[in-house]
C-alpha positions as CSV (number, residue, x, y, z in Angstrom):
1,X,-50.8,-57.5,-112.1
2,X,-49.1,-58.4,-109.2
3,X,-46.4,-60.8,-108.8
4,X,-45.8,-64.0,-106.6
5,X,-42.6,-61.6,-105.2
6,X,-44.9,-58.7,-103.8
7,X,-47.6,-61.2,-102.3
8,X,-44.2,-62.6,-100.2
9,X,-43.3,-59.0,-99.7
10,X,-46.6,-58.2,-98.0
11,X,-46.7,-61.2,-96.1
12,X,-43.5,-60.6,-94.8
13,X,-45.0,-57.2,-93.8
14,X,-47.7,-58.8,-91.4
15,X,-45.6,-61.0,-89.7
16,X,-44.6,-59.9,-86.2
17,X,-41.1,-59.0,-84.9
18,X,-39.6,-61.4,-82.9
19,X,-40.0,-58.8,-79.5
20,X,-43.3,-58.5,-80.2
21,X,-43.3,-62.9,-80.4
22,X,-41.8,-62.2,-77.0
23,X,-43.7,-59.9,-74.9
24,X,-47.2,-61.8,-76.4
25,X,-45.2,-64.8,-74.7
26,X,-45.0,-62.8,-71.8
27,X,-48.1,-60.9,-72.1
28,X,-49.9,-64.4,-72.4
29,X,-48.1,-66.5,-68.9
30,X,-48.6,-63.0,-66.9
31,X,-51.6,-64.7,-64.8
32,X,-48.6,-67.5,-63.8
33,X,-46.9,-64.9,-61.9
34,X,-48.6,-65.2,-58.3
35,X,-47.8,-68.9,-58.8
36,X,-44.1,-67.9,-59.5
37,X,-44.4,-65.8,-55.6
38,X,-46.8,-69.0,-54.1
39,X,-43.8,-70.7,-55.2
40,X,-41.0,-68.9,-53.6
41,X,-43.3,-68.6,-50.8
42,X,-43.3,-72.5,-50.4
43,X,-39.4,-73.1,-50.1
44,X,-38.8,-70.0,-47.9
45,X,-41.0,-71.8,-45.5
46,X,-39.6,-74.7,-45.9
47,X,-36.3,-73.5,-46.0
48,X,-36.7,-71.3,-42.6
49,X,-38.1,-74.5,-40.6
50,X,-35.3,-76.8,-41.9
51,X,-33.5,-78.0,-38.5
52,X,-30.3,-79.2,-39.7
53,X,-28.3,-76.9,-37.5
54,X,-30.6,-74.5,-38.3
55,X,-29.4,-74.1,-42.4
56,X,-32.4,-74.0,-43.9
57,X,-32.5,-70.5,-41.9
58,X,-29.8,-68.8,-43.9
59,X,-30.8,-70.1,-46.9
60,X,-34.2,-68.3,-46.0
61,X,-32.1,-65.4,-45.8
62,X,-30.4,-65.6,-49.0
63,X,-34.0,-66.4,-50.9
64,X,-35.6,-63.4,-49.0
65,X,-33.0,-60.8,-48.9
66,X,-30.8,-61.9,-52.2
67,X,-32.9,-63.4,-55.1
68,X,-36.2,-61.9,-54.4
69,X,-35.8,-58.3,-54.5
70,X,-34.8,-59.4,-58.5
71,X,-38.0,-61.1,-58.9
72,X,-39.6,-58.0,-57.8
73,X,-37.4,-55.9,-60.1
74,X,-37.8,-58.0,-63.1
75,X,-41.6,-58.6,-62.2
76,X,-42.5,-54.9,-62.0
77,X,-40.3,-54.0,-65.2
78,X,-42.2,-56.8,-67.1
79,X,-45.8,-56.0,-66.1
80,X,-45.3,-52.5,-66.8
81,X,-44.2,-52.9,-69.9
82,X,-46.8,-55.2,-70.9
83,X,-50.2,-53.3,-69.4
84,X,-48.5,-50.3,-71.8
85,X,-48.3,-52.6,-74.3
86,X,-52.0,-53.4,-73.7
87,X,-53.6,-50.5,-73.3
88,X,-51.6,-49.1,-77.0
89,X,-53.5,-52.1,-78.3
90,X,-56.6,-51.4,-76.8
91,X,-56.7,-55.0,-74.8
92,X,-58.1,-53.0,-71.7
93,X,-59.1,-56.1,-70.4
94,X,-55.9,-58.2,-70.5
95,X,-54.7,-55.5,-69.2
96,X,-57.2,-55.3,-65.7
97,X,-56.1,-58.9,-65.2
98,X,-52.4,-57.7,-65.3
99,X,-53.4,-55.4,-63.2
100,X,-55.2,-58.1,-60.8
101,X,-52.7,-60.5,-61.0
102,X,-49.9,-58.1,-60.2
103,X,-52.1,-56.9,-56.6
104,X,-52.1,-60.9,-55.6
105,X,-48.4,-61.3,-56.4
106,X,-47.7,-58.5,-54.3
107,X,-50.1,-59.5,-51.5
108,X,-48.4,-62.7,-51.5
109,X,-45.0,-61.1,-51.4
110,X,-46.3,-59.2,-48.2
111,X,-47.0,-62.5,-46.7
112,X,-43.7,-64.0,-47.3
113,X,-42.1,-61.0,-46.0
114,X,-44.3,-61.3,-42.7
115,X,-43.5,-64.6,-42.6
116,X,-39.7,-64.0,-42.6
117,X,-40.1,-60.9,-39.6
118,X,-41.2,-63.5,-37.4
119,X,-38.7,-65.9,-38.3
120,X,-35.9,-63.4,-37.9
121,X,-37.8,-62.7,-34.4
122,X,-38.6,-66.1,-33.4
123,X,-35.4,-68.0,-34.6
124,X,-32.4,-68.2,-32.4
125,X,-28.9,-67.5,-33.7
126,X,-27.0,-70.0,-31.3
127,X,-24.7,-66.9,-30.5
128,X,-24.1,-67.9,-26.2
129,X,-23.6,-71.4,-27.9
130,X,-21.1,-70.5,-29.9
131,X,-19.1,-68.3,-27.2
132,X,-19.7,-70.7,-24.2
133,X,-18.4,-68.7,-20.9
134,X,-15.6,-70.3,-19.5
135,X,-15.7,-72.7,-16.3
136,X,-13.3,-70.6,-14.2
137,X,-14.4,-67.0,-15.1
138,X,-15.9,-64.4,-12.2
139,X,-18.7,-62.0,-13.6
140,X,-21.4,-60.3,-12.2
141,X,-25.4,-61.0,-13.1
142,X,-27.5,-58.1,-13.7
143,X,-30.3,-57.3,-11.2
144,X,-33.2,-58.7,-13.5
145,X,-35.8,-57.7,-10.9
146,X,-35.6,-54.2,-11.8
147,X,-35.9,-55.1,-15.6
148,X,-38.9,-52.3,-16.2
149,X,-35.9,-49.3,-15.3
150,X,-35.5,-49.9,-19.0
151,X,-39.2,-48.7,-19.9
152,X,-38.3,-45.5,-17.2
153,X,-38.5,-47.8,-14.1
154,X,-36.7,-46.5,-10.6
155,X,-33.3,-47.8,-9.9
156,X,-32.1,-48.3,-6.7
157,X,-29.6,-46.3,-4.3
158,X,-26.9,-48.0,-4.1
159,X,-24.8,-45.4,-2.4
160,X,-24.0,-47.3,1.1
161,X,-23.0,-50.4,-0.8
162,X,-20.7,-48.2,-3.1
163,X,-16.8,-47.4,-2.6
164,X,-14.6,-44.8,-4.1
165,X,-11.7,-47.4,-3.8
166,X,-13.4,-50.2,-4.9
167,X,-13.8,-49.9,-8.7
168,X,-15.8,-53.0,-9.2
169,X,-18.6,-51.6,-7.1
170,X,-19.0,-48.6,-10.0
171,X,-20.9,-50.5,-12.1
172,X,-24.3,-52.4,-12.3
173,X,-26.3,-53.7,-15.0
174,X,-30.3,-54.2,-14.6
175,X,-32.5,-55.9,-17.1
176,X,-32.6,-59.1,-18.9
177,X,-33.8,-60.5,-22.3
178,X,-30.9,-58.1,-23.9
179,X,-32.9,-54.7,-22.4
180,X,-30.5,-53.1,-20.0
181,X,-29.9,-49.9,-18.2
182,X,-26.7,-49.0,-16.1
183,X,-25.7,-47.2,-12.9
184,X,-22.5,-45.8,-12.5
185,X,-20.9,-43.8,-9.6
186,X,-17.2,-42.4,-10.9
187,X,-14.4,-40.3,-9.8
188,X,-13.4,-36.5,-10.1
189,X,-13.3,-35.7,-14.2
190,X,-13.2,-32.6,-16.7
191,X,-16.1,-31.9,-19.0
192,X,-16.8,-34.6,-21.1
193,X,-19.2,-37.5,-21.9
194,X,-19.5,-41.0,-20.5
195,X,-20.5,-43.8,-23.0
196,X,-20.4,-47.5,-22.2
197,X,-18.6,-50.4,-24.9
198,X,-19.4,-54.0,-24.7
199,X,-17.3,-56.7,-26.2
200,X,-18.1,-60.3,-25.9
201,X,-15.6,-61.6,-23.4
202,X,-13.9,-65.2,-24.9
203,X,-13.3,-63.5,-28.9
204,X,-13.6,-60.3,-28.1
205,X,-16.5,-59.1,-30.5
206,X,-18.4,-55.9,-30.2
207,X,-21.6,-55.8,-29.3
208,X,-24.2,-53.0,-30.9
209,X,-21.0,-51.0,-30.8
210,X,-22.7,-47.9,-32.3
211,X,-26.2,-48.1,-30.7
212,X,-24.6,-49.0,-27.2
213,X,-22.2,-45.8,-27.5
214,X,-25.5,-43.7,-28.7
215,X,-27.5,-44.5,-26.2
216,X,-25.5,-44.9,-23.1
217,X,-23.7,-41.2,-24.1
218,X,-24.0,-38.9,-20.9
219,X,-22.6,-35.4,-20.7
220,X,-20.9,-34.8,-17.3
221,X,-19.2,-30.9,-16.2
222,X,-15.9,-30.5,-14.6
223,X,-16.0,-31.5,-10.5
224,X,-13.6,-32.9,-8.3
225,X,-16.0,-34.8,-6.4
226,X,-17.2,-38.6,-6.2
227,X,-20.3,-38.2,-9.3
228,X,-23.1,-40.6,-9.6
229,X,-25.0,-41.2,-13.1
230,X,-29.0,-43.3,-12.1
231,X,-30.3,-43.4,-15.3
232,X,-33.9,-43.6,-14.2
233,X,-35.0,-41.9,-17.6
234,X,-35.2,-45.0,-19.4
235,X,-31.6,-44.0,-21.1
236,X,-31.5,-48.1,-21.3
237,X,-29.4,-49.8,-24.2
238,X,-29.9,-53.2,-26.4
239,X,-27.5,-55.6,-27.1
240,X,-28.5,-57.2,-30.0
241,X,-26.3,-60.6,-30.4
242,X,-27.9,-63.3,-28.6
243,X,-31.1,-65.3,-27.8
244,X,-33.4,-64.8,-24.6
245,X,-32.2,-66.2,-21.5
246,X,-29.4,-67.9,-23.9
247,X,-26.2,-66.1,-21.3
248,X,-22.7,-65.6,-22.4
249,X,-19.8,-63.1,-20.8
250,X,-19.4,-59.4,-22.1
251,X,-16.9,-57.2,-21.2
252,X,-19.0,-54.0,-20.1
253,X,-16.4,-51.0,-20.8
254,X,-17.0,-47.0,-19.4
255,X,-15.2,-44.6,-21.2
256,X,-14.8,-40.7,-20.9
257,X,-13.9,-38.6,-23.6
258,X,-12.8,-35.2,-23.0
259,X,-14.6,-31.9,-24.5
260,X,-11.4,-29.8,-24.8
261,X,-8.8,-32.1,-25.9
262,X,-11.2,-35.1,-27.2
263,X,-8.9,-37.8,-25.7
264,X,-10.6,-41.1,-25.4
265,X,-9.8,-42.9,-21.5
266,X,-11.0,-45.9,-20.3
267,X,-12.0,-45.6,-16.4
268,X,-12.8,-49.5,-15.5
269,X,-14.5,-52.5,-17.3
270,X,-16.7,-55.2,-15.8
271,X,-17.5,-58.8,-16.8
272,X,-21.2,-59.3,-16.8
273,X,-23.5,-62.1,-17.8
274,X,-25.6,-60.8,-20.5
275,X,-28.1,-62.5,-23.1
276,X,-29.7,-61.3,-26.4
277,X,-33.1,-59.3,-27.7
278,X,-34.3,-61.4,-30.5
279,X,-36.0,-59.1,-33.3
């Protein structure tokens, strides 16, 4: 016979655990998750087209760049554990529509991350507004006729308008939109490399510090004569900070650093009026 006691005891038996209450939960509002991305998709837009000074744009940032590489985390930790879950279990179809619903979330992620790229591209930062060049200061423009000597264009000869004694005459930017390339005459060195270094000119900020050194690096042998560097090989440089046609002052520096002792000297610097690539 049995007793009131055992039929509570196999009851007991049948009921589930509370984490299998919880992934059923889950397993059950897994077709909400491309709403959950169409969601986030909807106040990234909004957020990156909020003009208030342009906040909504660094909120965008934070959304894309901080909180949704955890929703993918969590997202793809959850699905796989509940398509195993279904497939033990035998629920093979559930478990296609995890399956489909997980391809749409991600599709839509791609889309928001699109999205975002042409934002970051399009976007300005407001950097020449925020370092304004100053009323009295002298700089040189950049030859922006010869902007395709970044894509391997021709430079110029500038040797009859160039002086050994005038320094100033060195140096010359060409290019615009934040693509430039340089040509530089200097005086009698060791062996060594040439590299240019930009700062911004009223805070003194670098600019592309590595990728300017890395590109612009030339190696030049031991002479005593007046040298010439035309970089007509498309050895051009990007500076980065900065919006098209949005101009502020950099301080355009040439340095030589010597092969055998590897001291660092700075041979002139030039004030230029330079503006951003926007990517």
């Amino acid at each position: 016979m049995t007793s009131e006691n055992d039929y509570t005891k196999v009851d007991a038996t049948k009921q589930p655990t509370e984490k299998e209450n919880f992934w059923d939960r889950i397993s059950r509002r897994l077709w909400q998750l491309p709403l959950v991305v169409l969601l986030f998709l909807f106040i990234d837009v909004v957020l990156l087209f909020a003009s208030e000074e342009h906040i909504g744009f660094y909120y965008a940032r934070l959304v894309m760049e901080g909180i949704t590489p955890l929703i993918v985390l969590a997202s793809i930790v959850i699905i796989t554990v509940v398509i195993v879950r279904d497939f033990k279990a035998k629920r093979y179809k559930h478990a296609v529509a995890c399956i489909v619903a997980s391809l749409v979330g991600m599709v839509l992620l791609f889309v928001m991350m699109g999205i975002y790229g042409l934002a970051v591209q399009s976007f300005p930062t407001y950097y020449a507004e925020q370092h304004p060049i100053p009323s009295d200061l002298e700089y040189s423009v950049p030859e922006e006729n010869q902007c395709d000597a970044f894509l391997g264009g021709i430079l110029p000869n500038r040797d009859s308008t160039v002086s050994e004694l005038d320094t100033n005459s060195w140096l010359m930017l060409y290019g615009n939109c934040g693509a430039y390339d340089w040509d530089f005459y200097y005086p009698a060195l060791p062996d060594g490399m040439l590299y240019l270094r930009l700062f911004e000119y009223t805070k003194n900020e670098p600019l592309s510090y590595e990728q300017i050194k890395r590109r612009t690096t030339t190696y030049v042998v031991d002479h005593t004569a007046f040298g010439h560097i035309n970089h007509n090989q498309g050895n051009g440089f990007t500076i980065y900070e900065g919006d098209f046609e949005c101009y502020y002052a950099a301080r355009v520096e040439v340095w030589h650093r010597d092969t055998v002792t590897h001291q660092e000297q700075k041979l002139m610097e030039k004030v230029f009026r330079v503006d951003g690539w926007m990517r």
